[in-house]
C-alpha positions as CSV (number, residue, x, y, z in Angstrom):
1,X,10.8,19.4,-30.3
2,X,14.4,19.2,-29.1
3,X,16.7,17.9,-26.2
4,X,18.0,20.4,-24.9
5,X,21.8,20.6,-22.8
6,X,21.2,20.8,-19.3
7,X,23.4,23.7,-17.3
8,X,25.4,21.8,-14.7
9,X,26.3,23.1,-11.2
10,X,28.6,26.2,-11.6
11,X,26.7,27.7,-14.4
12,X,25.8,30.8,-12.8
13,X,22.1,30.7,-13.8
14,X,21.0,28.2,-12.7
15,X,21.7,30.5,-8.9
16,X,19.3,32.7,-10.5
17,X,15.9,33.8,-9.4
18,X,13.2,33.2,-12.0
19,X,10.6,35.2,-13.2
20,X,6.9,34.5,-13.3
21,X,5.2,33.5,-16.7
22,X,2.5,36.1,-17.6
23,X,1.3,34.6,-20.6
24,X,-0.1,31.4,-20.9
25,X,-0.8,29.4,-24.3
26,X,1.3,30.7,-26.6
27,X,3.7,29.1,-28.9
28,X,7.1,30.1,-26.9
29,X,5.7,28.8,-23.7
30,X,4.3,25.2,-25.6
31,X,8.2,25.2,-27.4
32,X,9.6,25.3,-24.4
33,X,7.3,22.6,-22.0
34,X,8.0,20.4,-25.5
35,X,12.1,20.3,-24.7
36,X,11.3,20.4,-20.4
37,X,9.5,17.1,-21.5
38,X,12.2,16.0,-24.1
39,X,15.2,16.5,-22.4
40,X,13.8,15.2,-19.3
41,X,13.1,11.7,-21.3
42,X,16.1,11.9,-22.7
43,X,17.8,12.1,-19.3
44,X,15.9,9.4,-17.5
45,X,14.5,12.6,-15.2
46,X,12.2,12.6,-12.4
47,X,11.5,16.3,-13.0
48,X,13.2,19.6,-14.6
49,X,12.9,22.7,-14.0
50,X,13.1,25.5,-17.1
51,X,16.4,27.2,-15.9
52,X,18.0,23.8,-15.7
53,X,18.0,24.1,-20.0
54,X,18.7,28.1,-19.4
55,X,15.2,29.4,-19.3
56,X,14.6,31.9,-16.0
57,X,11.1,31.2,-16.1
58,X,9.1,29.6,-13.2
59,X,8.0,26.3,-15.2
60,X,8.8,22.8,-14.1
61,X,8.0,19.4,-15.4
62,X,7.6,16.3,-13.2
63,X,6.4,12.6,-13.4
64,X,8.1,9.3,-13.1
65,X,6.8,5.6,-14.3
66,X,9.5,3.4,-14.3
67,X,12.9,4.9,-14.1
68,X,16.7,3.3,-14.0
69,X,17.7,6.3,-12.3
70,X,14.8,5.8,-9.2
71,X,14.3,2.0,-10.0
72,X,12.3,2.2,-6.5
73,X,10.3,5.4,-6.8
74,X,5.9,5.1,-7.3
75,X,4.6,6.3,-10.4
76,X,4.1,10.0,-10.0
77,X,1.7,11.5,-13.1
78,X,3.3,13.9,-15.4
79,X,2.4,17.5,-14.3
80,X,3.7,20.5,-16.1
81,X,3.6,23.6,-13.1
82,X,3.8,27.2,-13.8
83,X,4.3,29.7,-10.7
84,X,4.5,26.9,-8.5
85,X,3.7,27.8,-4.7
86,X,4.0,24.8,-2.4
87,X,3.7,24.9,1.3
88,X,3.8,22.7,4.2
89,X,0.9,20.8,5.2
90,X,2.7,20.1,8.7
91,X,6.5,20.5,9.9
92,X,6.9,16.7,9.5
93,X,10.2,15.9,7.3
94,X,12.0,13.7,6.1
95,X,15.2,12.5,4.7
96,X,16.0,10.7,1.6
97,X,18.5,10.5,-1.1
98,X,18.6,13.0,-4.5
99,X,20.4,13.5,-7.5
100,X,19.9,16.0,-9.8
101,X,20.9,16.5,-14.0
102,X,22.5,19.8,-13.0
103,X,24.7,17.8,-10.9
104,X,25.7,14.4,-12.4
105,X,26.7,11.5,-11.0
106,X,26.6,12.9,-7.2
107,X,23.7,12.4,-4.7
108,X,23.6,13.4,-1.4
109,X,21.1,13.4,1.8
110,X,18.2,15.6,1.9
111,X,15.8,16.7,4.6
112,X,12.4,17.7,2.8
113,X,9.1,18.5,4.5
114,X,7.1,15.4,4.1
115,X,3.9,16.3,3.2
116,X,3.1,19.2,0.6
117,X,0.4,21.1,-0.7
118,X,1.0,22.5,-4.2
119,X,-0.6,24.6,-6.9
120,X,0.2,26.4,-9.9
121,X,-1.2,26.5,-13.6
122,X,-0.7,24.3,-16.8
123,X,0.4,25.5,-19.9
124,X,-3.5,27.1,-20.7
125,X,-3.2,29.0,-17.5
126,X,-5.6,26.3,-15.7
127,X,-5.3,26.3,-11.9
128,X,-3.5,23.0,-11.0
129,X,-4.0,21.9,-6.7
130,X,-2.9,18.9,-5.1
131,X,-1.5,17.9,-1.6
132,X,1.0,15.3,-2.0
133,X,3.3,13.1,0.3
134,X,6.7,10.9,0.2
135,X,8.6,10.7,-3.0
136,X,5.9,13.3,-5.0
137,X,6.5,15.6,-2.5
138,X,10.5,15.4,-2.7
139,X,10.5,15.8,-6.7
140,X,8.5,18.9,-6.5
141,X,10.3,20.7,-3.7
142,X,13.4,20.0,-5.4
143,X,12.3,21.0,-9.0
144,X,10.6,24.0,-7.3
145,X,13.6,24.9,-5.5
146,X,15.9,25.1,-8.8
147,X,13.7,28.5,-9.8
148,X,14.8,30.4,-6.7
149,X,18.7,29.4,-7.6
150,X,18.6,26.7,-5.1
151,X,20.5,23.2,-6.0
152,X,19.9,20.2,-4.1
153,X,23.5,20.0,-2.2
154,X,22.8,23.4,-0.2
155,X,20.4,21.5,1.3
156,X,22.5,18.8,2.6
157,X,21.8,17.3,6.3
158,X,25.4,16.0,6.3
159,X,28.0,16.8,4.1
160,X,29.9,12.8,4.6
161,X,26.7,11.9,2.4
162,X,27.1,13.6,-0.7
163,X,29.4,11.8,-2.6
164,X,29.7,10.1,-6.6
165,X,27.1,7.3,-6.9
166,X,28.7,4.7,-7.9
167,X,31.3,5.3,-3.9
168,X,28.2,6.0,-2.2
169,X,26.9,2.5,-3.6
170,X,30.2,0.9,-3.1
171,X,30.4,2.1,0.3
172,X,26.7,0.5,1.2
173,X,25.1,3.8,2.2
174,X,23.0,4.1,-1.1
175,X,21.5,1.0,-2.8
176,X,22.3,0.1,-6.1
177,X,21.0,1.7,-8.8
178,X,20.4,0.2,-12.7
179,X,21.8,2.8,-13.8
């Protein structure tokens, strides 16, 4: 289909609430998982979420093989997840570094639960489960977060580390990405 321009932080919808998908299977909803998956290629993405392109519907797109942007990151399968519900599987967290195509070129500390369970329905309206830990469960919790208007630097431990990339590498508090 088509890559599609990702809204960066200040665009006001992307602070938007989204709304559930009611029908699954039809052409609109396949057109638009086609440019999630696009533009997320295009992008070198871990995930995206639809109202990161615009759309205030509660679909995200996640899954990583080898990425410049996470050179460090395990293979997490491609999963397409409509009305998403993820909870907790204990109050364990933990912290780790995110970036985000709404906001390029900055990454920042986050604290996210550590273990996740999550479920949802593909694109046929087939129930999707799965509990999840470590670097799955951070890309889901943040693309989930983007469809209740949430962006990854509200969530920040400590201010002092968000900051550009290529400082934050410079500095030796983030390790060097390829990219």
């Amino acid at each position: 289909m088509t890559e599609r321009t990702v809204l960066r932080l200040g665009d006001p919808r992307l602070r938007q609430r989204s709304r559930p998908v009611s029908q699954f299977g039809t052409a609109e909803l396949e057109a638009l998982i086609e440019d999630l998956r696009d533009t997320m290629a295009a992008q070198d993405g871990a995930g995206l979420a639809a109202p990161q392109i615009g759309v205030p519907l509660r679909v995200v797109i996640f899954g990583i093989g080898v990425n410049p942007r996470y050179p460090d990151a395990p293979p997490i399968p491609e999963t397409v997840l409509i009305n998403p519900e993820v909870t907790p599987i204990d109050q364990a967290r933990e912290s780790g570094w995110e970036g985000c195509l709404s906001v390029p070129g900055l990454r920042g500390q986050v604290s996210r639960w550590s273990r996740i369970h999550y479920q949802g329905f593909d694109a046929r309206g087939q129930l999707i489960e799965r509990s999840v830990d470590g670097f799955h469960a951070r890309v889901v919790q943040h693309e989930c977060d983007h469809l209740d208007g949430v962006l990854f630097p509200d969530r920040l431990e400590d201010p002092t580390t968000f900051g550009f990339t290529e400082e934050l590498q410079a500095s030796g508090l983030l390790a060097s990405l390829r990219r």
